[in-house]
C-alpha positions in Angstrom: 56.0 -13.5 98.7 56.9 -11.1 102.0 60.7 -10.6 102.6 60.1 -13.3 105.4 58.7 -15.7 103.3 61.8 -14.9 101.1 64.1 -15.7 104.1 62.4 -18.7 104.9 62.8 -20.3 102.0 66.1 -19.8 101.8 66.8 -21.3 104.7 64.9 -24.3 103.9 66.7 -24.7 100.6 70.2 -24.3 102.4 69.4 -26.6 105.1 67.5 -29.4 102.6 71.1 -29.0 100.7 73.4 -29.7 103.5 71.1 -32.4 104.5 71.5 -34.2 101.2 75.2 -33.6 100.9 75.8 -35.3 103.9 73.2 -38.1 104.2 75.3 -39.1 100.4 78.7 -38.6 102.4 77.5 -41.2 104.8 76.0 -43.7 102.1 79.4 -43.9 100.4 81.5 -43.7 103.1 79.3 -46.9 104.3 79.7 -48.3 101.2 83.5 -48.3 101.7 83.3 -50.4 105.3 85.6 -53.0 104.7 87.6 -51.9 101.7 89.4 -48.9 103.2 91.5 -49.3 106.1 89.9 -48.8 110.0 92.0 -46.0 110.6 91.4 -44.2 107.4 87.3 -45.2 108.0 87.8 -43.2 110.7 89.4 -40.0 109.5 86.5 -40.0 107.6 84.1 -40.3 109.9 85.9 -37.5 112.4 86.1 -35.2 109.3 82.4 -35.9 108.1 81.4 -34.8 112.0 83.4 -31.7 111.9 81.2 -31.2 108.6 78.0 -31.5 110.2 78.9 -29.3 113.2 80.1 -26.9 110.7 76.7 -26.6 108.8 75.0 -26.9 111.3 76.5 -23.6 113.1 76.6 -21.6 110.0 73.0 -22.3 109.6 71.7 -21.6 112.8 73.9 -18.4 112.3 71.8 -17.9 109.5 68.5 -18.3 110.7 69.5 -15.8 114.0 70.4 -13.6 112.1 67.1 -13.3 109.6 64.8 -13.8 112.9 63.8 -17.6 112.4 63.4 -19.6 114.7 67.0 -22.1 114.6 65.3 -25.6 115.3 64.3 -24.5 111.5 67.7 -24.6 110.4 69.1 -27.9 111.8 69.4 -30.3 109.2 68.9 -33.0 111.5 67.2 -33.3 114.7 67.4 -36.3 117.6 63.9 -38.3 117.0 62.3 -36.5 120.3 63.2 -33.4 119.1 61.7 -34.0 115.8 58.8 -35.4 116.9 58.0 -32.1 118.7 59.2 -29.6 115.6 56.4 -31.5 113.6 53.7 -30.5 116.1 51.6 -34.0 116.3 50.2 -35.1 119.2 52.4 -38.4 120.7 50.2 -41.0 119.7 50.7 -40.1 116.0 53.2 -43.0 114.4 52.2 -42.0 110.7 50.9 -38.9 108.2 48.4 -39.1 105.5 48.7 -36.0 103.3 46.9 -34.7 100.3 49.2 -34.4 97.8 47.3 -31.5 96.0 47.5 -27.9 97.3 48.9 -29.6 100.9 52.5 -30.7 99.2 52.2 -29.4 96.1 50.7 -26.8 94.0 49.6 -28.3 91.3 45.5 -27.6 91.5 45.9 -25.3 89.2 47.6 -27.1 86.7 44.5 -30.1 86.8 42.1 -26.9 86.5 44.0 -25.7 83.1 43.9 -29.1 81.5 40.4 -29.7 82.7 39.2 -26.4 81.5 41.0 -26.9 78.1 39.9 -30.2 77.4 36.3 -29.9 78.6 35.7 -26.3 76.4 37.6 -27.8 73.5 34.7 -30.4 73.5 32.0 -28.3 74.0 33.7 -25.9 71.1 33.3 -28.9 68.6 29.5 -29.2 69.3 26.5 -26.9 68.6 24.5 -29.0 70.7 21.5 -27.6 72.7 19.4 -29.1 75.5 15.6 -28.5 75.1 16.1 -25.7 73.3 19.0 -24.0 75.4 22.8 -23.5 74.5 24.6 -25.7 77.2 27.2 -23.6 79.0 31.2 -24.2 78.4 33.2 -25.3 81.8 32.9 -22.7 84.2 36.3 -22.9 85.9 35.1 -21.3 89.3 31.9 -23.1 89.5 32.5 -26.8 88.0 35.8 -27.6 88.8 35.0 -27.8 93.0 31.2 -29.1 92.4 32.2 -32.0 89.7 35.5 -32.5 89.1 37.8 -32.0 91.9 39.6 -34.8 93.9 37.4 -37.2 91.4 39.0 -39.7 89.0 39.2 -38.4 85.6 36.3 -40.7 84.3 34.1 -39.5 86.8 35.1 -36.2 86.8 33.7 -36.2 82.8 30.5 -37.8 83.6 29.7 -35.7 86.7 30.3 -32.2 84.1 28.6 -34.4 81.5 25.3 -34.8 83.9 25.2 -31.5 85.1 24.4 -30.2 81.3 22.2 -33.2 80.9 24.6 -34.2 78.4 25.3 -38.3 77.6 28.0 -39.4 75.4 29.3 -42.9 74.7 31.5 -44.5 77.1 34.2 -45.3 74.2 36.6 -47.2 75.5 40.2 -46.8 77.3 42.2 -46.9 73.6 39.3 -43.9 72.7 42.0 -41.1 71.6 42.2 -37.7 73.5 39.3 -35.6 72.2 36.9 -38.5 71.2 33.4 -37.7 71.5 33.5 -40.1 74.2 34.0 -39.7 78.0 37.3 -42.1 77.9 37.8 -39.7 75.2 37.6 -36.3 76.9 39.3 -38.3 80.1 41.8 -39.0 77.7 42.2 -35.4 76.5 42.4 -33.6 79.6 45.4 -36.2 80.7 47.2 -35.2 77.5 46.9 -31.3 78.6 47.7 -32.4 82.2 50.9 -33.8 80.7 51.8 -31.1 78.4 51.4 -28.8 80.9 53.4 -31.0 83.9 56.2 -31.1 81.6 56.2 -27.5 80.5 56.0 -25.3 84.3 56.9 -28.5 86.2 55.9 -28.2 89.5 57.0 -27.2 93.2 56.9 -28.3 96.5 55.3 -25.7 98.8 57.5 -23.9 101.3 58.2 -25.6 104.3 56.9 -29.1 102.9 60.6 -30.8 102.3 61.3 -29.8 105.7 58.5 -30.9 107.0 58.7 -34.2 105.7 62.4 -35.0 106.1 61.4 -34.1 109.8 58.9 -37.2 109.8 61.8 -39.0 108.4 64.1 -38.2 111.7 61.0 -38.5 114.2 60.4 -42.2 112.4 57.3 -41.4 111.3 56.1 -42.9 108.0 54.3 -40.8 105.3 52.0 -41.3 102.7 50.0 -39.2 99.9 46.4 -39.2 98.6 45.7 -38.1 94.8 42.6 -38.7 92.4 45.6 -37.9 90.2 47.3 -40.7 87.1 50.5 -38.4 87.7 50.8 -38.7 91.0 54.5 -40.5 91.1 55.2 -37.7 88.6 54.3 -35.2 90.8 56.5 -36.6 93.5 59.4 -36.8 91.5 59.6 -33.6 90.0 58.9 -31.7 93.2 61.8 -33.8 95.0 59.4 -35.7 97.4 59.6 -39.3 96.0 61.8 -40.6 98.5 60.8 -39.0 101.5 57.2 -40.7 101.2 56.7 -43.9 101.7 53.5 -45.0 99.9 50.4 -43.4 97.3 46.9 -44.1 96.8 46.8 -42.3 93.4 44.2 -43.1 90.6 45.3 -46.6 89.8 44.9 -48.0 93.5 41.7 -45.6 93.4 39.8 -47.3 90.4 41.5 -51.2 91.5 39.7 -51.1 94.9 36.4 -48.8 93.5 37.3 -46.1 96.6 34.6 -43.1 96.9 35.8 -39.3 96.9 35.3 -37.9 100.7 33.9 -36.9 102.9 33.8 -40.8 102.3 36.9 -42.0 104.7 37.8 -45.2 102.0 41.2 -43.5 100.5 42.7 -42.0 103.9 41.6 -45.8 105.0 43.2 -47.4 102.0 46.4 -44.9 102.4 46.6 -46.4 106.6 46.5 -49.8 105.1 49.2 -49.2 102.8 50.8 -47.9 106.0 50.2 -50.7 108.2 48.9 -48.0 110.8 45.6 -47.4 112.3 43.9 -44.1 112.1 43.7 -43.5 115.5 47.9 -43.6 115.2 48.2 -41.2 112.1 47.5 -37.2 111.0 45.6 -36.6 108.0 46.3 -33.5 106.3 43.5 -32.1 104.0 42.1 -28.9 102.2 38.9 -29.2 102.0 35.9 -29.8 104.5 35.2 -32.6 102.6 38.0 -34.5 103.8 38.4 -33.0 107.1 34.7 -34.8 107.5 36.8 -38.0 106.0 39.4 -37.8 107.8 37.0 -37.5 111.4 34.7 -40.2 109.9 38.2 -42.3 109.9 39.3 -41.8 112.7 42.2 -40.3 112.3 43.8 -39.0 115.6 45.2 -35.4 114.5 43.4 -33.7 111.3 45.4 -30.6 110.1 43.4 -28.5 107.5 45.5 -26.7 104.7 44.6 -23.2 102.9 47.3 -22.4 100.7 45.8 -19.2 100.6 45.6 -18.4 104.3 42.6 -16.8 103.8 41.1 -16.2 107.2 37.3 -17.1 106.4 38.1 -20.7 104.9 40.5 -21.0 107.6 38.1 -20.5 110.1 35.6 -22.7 107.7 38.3 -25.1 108.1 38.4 -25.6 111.4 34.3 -25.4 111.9 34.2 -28.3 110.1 36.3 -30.2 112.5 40.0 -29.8 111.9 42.2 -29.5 114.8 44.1 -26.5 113.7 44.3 -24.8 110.3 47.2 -22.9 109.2 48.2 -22.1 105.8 51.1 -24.2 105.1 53.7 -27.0 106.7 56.4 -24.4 107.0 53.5 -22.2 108.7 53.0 -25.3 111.2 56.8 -25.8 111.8 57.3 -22.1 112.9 54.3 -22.6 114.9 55.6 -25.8 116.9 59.0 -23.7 117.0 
């Protein structure tokens, strides 16, 4: 992390602060409409106002003084000026975001348990096909061909076929490890869950902001995840209840949805919006669904690199993405 980076987040965590301490100041002071007298109401209201303005000035004295821009350090903005700090086009009324690696870094966490599971399998068998020692999980190699942004089932039987390997179905009940692909499904969301609730996990740098943003512009938000932890995920980053719906693995095995570039979960994830692509951003990582997210129509698709590395960048945006930057706090300095 550069010094700036170090700054910026800072910022974001100062400003995200005084946001919450206020917007609680308001709820209860609301909740106190007609028990407390008018004119006591109002001394409330003239001192919680004298509050804001005094955040609000020590922030933006703040971000002057670190170089950032200061429509960064507001910790609320007038819906025309948020609509404009979030960079979307004006038709856009609603944004679809991948929850993995766009909100949240917790790709590498899935690729740990998937890794451990998988090779803890193969480390039980001496099996061979046609004479040849199958090959553990290759971390760098499987993970993006079979298992990533699958459901966990299909994720086993895609890493299954590709060493011409068949096991039994089992059933859902099968316990983690089974010989079974419910089994090693099973397993790898025991590791997921271990792991979740040993390193936790964070929201990227810029995303809170970014999203309490779309909260003051009125724009409604919703994540996609192949993940079974996905309302786990939210919580524990502190995103929960700035996003307004999911399409996580349940909703992805109840209505059979494929994995992109197939457009049915940013489809599903509008529906749960009550929006139509052409009114909503997609946010995505991978080409894969930036060719989802254009086969849905969606009206603004934003491609995400946590890495910022230039070349998938510039993949990125070959493959159709309207701009690709390496983060939401990366997109909010940009609009700044």
């Amino acid at each position: 992390m550069t010094t700036g980076d170090h700054e910026r987040e800072e910022l974001d965590e100062l400003r995200s602060e005084w946001r919450t301490a206020l917007l609680a100041a308001r709820a209860a002071l609301r909740a106190e409409e007609g028990v407390l007298p008018e004119e006591e109401l109002e001394s409330h209201e003239r001192h919680l106002r004298d509050e804001y303005k005094t955040a609000a000035a020590e922030l933006r004295q703040f971000a002057r003084d670190e170089g950032l821009p200061t429509e960064m350090a507001e910790p609320f903005l007038p819906r025309s000026l948020a609509r404009r700090a979030l960079g979307l086009p004006p038709e856009v009324r609603s944004c679809v975001f991948e929850l993995d690696d766009v909100l949240v870094g917790s790709a590498g966490l899935h690729l740990e348990a998937w890794s451990r599971a998988l090779n803890e399998l193969w480390g039980s068998r001496s099996e061979t096909v046609y004479g040849r020692l199958i090959a553990p999980f290759d971390a760098e190699v499987d993970y993006p061909r079979h298992i990533e942004g699958r459901p966990r089932l299909e994720g086993v039987r895609a890493f299954l076929a590709s060493r011409g390997i068949r096991l039994p179905e089992g059933a859902p009940d099968d316990p983690p490890g089974a010989e079974t692909v419910h089994g090693a499904a099973n397993r790898k969301n025991e590791w997921f869950h271990r792991l979740l609730e040993q390193r936790g996990v964070g929201a990227f740098d810029g995303v809170r902001h970014y999203l309490e943003l779309a909260r003051d512009a009125g724009i409604s938000c919703a994540v996609v995840s192949a993940s079974a932890h996905t309302g786990a995920m939210l919580e524990r980053s502190g995103l929960a209840d700035l996003v307004n719906d999911s399409v996580d693995a349940e909703t992805i095995a109840a209505e059979n949805l494929r994995n992109r570039p197939a457009p049915d979960r940013l489809l599903a994830a509008c529906r749960k919006l009550a929006v139509d692509p052409p009114r909503a951003a997609a946010f995505e990582t991978t080409r894969a669904g930036v060719a989802a997210a254009r086969a849905a129509g969606f009206a603004w698709v934003v491609a995400v690199d946590s890495t910022g590395d230039p070349d998938r960048l510039r993949q990125l945006r070959r493959a159709g993405a309207d701009i690709a930057v390496s983060g939401l706090g990366h997109l909010l300095e940009r609009a700044a």
